[in-house]
C-alpha positions as CSV (number, residue, x, y, z in Angstrom):
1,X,-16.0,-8.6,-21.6
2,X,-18.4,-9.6,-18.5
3,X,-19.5,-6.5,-17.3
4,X,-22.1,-7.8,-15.6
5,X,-20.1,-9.9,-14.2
6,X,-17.3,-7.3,-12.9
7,X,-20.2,-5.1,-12.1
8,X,-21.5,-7.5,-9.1
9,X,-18.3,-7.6,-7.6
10,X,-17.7,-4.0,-7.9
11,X,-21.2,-3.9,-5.7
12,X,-19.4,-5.3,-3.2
13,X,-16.6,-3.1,-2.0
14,X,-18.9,-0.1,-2.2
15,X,-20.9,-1.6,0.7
16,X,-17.6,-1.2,3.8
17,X,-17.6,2.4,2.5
18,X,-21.6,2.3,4.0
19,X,-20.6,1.0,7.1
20,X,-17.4,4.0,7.3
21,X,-19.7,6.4,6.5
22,X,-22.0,5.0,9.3
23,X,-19.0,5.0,12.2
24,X,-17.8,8.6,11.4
25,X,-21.8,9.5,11.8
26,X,-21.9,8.0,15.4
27,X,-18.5,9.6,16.4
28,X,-19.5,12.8,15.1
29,X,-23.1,12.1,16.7
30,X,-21.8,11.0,20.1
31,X,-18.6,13.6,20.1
32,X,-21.3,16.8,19.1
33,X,-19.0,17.3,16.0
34,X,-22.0,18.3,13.4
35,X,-20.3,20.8,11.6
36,X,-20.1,18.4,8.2
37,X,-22.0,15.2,9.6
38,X,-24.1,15.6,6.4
39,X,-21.2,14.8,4.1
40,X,-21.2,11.3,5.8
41,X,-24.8,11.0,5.7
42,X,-24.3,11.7,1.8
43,X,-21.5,9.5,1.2
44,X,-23.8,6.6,3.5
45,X,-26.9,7.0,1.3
46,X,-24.5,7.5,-2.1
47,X,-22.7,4.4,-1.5
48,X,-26.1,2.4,-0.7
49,X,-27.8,3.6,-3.9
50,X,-24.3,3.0,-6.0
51,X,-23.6,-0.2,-4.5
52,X,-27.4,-1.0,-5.0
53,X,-27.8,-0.1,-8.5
54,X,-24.3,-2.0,-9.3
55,X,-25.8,-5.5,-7.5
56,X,-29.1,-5.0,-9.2
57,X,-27.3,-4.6,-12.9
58,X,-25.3,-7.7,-12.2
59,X,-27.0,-10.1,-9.7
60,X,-27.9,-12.3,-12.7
61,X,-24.6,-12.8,-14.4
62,X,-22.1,-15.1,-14.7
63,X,-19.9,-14.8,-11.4
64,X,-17.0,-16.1,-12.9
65,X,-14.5,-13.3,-14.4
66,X,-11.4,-13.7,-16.1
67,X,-8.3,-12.1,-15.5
68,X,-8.5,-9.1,-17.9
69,X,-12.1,-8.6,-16.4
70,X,-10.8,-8.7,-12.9
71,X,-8.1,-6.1,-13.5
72,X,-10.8,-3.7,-14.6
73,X,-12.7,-4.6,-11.7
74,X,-9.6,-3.5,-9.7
75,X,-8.7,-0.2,-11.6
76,X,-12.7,-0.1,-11.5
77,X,-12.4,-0.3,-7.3
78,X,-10.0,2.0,-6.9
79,X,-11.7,4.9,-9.1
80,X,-15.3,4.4,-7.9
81,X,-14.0,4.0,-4.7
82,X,-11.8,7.3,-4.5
83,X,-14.8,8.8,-5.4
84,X,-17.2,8.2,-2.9
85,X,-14.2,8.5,-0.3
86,X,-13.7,12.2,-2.1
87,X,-17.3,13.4,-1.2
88,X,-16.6,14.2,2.4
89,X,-13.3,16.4,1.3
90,X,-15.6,18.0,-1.2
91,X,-18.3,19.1,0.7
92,X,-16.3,19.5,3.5
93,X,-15.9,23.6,4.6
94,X,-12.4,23.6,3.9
95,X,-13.2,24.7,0.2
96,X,-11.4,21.8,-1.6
97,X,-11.5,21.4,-5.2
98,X,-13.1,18.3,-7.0
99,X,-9.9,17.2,-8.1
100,X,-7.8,17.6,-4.3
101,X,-10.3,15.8,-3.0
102,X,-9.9,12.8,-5.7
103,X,-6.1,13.6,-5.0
104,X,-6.6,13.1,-1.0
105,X,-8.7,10.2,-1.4
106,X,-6.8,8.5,-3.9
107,X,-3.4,9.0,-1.7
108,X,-5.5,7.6,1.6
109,X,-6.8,4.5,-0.5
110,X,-3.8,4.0,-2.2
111,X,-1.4,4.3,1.3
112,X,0.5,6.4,-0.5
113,X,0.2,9.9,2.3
114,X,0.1,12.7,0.3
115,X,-2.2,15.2,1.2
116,X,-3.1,18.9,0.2
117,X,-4.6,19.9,3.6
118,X,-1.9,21.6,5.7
119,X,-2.5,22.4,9.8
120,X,-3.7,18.7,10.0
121,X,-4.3,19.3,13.8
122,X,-7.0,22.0,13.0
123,X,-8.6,20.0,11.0
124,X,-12.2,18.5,12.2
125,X,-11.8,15.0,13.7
126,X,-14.3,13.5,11.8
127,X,-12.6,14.6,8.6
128,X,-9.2,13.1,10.3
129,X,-10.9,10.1,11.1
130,X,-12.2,9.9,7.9
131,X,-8.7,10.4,5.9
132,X,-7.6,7.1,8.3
133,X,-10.3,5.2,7.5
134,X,-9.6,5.4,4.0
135,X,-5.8,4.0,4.1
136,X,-7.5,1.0,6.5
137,X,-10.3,0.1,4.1
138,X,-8.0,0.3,0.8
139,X,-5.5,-1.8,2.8
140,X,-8.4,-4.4,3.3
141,X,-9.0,-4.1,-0.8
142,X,-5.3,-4.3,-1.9
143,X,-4.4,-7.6,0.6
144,X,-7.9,-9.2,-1.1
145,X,-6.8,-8.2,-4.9
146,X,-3.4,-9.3,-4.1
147,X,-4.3,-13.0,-3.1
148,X,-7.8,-13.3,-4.8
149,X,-6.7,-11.9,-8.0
150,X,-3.0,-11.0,-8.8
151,X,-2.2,-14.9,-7.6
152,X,-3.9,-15.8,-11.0
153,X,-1.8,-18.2,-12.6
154,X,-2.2,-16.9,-16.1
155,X,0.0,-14.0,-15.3
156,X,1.2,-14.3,-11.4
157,X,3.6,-11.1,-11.7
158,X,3.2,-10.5,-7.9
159,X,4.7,-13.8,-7.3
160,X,2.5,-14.7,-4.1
161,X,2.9,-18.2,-4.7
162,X,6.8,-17.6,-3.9
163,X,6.0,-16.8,-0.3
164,X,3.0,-18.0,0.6
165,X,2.6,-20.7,3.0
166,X,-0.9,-21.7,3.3
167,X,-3.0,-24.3,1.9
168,X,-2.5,-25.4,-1.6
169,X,-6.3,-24.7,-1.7
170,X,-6.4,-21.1,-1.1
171,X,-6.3,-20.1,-4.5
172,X,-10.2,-22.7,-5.6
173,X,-13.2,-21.4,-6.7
174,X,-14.7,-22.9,-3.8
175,X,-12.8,-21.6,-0.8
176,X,-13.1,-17.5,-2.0
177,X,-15.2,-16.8,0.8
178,X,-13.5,-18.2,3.2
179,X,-10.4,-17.0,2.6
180,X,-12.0,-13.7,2.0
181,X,-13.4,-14.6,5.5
182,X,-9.5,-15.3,6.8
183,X,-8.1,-12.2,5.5
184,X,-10.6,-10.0,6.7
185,X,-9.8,-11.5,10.4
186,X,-6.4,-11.9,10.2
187,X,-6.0,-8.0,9.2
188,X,-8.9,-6.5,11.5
189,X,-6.6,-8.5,14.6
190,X,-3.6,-6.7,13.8
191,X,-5.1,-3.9,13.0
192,X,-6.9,-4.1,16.8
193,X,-2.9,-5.2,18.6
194,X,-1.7,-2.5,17.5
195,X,-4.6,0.0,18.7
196,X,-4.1,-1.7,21.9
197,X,-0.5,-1.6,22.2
198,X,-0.6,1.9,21.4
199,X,-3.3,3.0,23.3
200,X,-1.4,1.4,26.7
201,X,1.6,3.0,25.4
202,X,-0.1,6.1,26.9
203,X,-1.5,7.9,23.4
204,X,-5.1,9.5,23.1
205,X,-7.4,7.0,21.8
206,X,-8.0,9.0,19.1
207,X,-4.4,9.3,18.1
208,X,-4.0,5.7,19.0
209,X,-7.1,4.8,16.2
210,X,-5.5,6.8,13.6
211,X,-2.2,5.8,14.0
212,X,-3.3,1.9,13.7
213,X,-5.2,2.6,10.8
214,X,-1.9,4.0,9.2
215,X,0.2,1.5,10.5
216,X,-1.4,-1.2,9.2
217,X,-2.2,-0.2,6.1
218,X,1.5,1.3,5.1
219,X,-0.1,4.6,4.8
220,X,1.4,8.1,6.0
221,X,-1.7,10.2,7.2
222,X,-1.6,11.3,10.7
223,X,-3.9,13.2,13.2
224,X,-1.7,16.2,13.3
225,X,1.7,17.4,11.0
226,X,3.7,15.0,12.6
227,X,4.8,12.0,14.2
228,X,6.9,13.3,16.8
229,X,4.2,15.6,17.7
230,X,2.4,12.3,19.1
231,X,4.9,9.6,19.9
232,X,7.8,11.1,22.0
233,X,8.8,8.2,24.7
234,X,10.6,5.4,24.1
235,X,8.3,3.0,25.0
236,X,5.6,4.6,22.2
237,X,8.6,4.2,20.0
238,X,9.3,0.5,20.6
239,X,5.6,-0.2,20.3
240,X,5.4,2.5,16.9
241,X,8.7,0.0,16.0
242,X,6.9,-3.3,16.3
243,X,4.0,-1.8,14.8
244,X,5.6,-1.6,11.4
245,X,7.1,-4.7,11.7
246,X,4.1,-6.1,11.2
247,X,2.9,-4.2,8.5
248,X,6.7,-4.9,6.6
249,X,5.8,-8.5,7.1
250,X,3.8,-11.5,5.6
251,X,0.1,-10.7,6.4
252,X,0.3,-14.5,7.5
253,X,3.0,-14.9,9.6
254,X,1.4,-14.6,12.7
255,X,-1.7,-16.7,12.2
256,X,0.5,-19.2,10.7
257,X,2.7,-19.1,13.8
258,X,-0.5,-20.5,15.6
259,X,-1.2,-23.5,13.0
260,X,2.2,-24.4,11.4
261,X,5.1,-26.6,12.4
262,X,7.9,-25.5,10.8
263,X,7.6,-21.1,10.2
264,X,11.0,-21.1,8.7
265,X,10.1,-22.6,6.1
266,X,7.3,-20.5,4.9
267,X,8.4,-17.2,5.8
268,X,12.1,-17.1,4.7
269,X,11.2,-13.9,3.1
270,X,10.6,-12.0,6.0
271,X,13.5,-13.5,7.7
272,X,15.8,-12.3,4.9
273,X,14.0,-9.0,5.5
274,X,14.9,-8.9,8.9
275,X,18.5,-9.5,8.4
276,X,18.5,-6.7,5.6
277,X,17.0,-4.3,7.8
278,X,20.0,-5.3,10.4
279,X,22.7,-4.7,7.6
280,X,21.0,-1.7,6.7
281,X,21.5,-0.2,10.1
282,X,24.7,-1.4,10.4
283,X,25.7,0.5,7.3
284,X,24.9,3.7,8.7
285,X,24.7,3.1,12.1
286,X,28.1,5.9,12.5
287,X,26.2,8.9,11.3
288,X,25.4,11.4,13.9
289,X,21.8,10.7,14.4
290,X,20.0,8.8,17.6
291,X,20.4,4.9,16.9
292,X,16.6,4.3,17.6
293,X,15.9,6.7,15.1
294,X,17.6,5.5,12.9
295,X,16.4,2.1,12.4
296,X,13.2,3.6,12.7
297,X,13.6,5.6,9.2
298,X,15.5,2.3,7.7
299,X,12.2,0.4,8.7
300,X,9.9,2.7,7.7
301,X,11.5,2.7,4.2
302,X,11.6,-0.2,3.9
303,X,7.9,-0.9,5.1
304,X,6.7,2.1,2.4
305,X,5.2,4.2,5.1
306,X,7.4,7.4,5.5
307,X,7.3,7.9,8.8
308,X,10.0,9.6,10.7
309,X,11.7,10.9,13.5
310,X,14.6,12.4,11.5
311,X,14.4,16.2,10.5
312,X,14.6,17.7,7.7
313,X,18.0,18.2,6.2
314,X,19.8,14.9,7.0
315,X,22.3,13.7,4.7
316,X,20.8,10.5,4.2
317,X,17.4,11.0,1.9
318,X,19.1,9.3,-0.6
319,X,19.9,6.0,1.1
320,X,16.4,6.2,2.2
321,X,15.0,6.6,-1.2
322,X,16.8,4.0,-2.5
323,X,15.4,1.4,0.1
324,X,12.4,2.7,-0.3
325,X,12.4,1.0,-3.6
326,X,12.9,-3.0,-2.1
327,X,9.4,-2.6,0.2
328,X,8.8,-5.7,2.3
329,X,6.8,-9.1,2.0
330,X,5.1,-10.0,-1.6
331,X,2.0,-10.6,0.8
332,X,1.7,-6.8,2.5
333,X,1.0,-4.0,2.1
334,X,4.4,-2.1,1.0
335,X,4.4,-1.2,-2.5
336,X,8.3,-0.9,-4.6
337,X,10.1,-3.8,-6.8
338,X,9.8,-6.0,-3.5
339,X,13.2,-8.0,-2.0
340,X,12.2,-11.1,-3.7
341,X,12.4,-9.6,-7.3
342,X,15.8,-8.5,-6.3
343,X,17.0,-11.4,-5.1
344,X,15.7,-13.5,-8.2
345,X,17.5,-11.0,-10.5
346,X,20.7,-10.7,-8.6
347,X,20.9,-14.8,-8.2
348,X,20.3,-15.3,-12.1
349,X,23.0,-12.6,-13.0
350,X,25.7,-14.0,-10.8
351,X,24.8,-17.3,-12.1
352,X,24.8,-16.1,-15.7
353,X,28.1,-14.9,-15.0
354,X,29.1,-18.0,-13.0
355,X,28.8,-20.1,-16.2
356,X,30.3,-18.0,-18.6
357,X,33.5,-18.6,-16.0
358,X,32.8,-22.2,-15.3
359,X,30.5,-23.8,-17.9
360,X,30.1,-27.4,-16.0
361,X,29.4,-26.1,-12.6
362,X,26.1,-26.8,-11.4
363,X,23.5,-23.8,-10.5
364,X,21.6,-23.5,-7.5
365,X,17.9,-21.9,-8.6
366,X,16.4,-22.7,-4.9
367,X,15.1,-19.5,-3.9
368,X,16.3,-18.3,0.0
369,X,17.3,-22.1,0.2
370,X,13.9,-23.4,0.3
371,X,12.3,-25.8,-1.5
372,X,10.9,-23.1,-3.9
373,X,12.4,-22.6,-7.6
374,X,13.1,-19.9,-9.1
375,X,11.6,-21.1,-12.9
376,X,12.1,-19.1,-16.4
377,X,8.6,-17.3,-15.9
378,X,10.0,-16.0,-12.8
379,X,13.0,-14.6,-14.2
380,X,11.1,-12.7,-17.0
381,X,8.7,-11.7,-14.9
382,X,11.1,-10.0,-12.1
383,X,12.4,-8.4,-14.9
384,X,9.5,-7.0,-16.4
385,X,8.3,-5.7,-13.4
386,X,11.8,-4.2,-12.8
387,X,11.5,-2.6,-16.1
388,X,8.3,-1.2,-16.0
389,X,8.8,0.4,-12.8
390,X,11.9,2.6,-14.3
391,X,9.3,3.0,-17.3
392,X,6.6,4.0,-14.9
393,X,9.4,6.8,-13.2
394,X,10.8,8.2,-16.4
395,X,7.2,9.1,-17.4
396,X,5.8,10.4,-14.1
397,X,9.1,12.5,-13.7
398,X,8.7,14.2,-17.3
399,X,5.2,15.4,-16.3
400,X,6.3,16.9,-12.7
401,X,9.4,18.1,-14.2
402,X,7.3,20.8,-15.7
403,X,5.6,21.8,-12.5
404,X,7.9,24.7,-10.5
405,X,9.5,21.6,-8.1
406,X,12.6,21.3,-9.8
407,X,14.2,18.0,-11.3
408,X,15.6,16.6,-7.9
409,X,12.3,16.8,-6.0
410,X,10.6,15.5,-9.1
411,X,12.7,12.9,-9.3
412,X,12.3,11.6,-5.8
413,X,8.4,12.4,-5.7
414,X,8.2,9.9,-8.4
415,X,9.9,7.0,-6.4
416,X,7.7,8.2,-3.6
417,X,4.6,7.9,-6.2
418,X,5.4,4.7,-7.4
419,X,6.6,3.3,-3.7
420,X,3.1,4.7,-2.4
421,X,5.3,6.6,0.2
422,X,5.0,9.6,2.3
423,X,6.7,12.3,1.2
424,X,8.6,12.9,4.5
425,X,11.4,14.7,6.4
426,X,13.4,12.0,5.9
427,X,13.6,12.4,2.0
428,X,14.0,16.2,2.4
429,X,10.3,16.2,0.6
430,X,7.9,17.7,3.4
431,X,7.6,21.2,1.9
432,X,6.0,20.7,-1.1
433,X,2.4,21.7,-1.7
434,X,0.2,19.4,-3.2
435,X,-2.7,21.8,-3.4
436,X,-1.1,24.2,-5.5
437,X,0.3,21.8,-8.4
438,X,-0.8,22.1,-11.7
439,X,-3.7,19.6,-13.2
440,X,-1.4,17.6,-15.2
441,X,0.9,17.0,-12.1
442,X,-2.1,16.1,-10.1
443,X,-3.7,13.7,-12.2
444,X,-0.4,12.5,-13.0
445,X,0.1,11.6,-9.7
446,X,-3.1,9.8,-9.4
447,X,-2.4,7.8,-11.9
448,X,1.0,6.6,-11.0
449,X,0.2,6.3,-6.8
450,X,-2.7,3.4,-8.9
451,X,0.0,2.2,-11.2
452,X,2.2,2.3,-7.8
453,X,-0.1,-0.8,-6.4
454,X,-1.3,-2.6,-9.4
455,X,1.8,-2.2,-11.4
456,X,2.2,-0.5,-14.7
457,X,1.8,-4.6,-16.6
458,X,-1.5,-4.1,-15.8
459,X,-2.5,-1.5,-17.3
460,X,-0.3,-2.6,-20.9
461,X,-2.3,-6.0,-20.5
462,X,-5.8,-4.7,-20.4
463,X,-4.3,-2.3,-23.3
464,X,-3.4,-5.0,-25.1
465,X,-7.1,-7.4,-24.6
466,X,-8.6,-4.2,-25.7
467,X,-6.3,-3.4,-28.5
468,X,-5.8,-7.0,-30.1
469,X,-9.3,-8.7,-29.4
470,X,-8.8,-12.6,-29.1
């Protein structure tokens, strides 16, 4: 195993949470908030010296790492990573434990939402600044794992190539950078249209940095308990509507809408998205609720954010849940099984079934009638993944079952988990304190809102590198 090697580029993405550390210092500095500047000053110099020290142990090795190497690297990101995010919760005067403030960090990097600080509004600004930050920067991380390194073609079990529509080059040892380089822009200039949009929508531009930092990233934490509390017109709505949109959709589609020809046939993903979200509404659009609303909660399912308008008590948590579980574009950053992987399973079975009934006829295996094929490695793999995530919820739901939530909310936190979802109004979830759950659930939880992003395969391939040594 390069160590060495994994240690370099672990250097690397401890460096950003510098520069974090180094904004929320000058907004504190400049807004007179010093009551905890000295956690960022800790979490600046802690990073440095980390990030340092991890550069310095592997500046001389070999750069190239192979694919069990670089899923430690990401498993490796995300725990070092939670961990310097965690110091400002810690020393923080709110008197949170070591392990909420892993929990808080880990749910901010992850998207996920969860959080075990209630009164969110009375909160210091630096510290709600801070908990934004942290969904924006793990955003940045997952989108650069998720075409860097889970496009490997050894194992491809996120199925970028399905969707994506760029150069056939993207993927070479000799264009990282760049495209490092190009997903850095592309996601810092949607993250910066939506700040705008909603800062001219009329919201405070510190509501409006939050908010795009959330957006953007799929997360669910907000500058105050909730959403309605800050976006009340409709035109904030439309804009909090478009918002999402984006995040639901190919990280690409908009730069390639500048530089390509034909976008259908790149992005027939997110059109098919598009059209499910419209037969989603029209499912539902007779209950008793407002129509805008509505589609709001489908979207925001379906985009893994949580977000709602709804209140508690609706009727329809369950139809949310369950869409919660299809999340949007391979290349974003919704978590769940993913549309695609549906659609691949669904099309095989049909066709399974078409042959049994008709043996000659001749099967289509074009995937949303593109070009693209849907081959055998693709069919084990959308099943594997389907698998895995019913493996991943059976286990996560035995360990909460124990806690005092009951089974229903333990079953439906564990989609949330594994969806990296806020646990809203809309799935009848918002009451549950995080703070007060026991150890096991907690670290439970931070397990699985990982496993939630990198899938569960991951972690039973570097299980099995470790266990049967080549």
């Amino acid at each position: 195993m390069n160590f060495k090697g994994i240690s370099f580029y672990l250097s690397l993405f401890c460096f950003p949470i510098s520069f974090l550390a180094l904004i929320n210092i000058l907004y504190a500095t400049y807004f007179d908030y010093f009551l905890s500047i000295e956690t960022y000053f800790i979490t600046l110099v802690s990073s440095l010296i980390i990030g340092s020290g991890l550069l310095y142990f592997g500046k001389n090795s070999v750069k190239k790492i192979y694919y069990i190497d670089q899923l430690i690297l990401i498993i490796s990101t995300y725990l070092l990573i939670s961990m310097l995010i965690a110091i400002p919760f810690y020393l923080s005067n709110y008197q949170v434990t070591f392990l909420n403030s892993i929990f808080e960090a880990v749910s901010g990097l992850t998207g996920t939402g969860f959080s075990v600080f209630k009164n969110i509004k009375y909160l210091d600004p630096t510290l709600i600044l801070w908990r934004s930050s942290s969904q924006w920067i793990g955003g940045l991380y997952f989108l650069i794992f998720l075409m860097i390194i889970f496009s490997n073609k050894t194992f491809n079990y996120k199925m970028t190539d399905l969707v994506y529509s760029g150069d056939s080059s993207y993927k070479s040892e000799e264009n990282i950078k760049e495209n490092i380089t190009k997903i850095i822009i592309v996601y810092s200039v949607l993250s910066l249209i939506i700040f705008t949009l909603l800062n001219i929508s009329g919201l405070r531009l510190f509501n409006s940095l939050n908010i795009s930092m959330t957006l953007i990233s799929g997360g669910g934490f907000l500058p105050t308990d909730n959403i309605y509390k800050i976006i009340s017109t409709n035109f904030q709505k439309i804009i909090f509507f478009f918002s999402l949109i984006i995040s639901m959709l190919n990280l690409f589609l908009l730069f390639n809408l500048f530089n390509k020809k034909n976008l259908l046939d790149g992005h027939r993903e997110d059109l098919y998205l598009v059209i499910f979200l419209i037969l989603l509404f029209g499912l539902i659009s007779f209950n008793d609720y407002s129509a805008f609303d509505l589609i709001l909660s489908i979207l925001s399912s379906l985009a893994s954010s949580g977000l709602t308008f709804l209140d508690q008590g609706n009727n329809l948590s369950l139809y949310f849940l369950l869409i919660t579980l299809v999340g949007g574009s391979l290349i974003s950053n919704t978590s769940g099984i993913k549309l695609i992987r549906f659609y691949i399973l669904l099309k095989i079975t049909s066709s399974e079934i078409l042959k049994l009934i008709s043996p000659n006829s001749i099967i289509n295996k074009t995937i949303f009638s593109s070009n693209r094929k849907i081959s055998d490695e693709s069919i084990r793999i959308s099943f594997l993944i389907f698998i895995s995530f019913f493996v991943s919820l059976f286990i996560l739901s035995s360990f909460l079952v124990v806690d005092n939530i009951g089974f229903e909310k333990s079953f439906k936190l564990s989609i949330l988990t594994l969806t990296n979802t806020l646990n809203s109004t809309m799935y009848n979830m918002e009451n549950i304190n995080f703070s007060n759950l026991l150890t096991s659930s907690k670290m439970s939880l931070i397990f699985f809102m990982i496993v939630g992003k990198i899938e569960l395969i991951s972690i039973f391939l570097i299980f099995k590198k470790l266990i049967f040594k080549d």
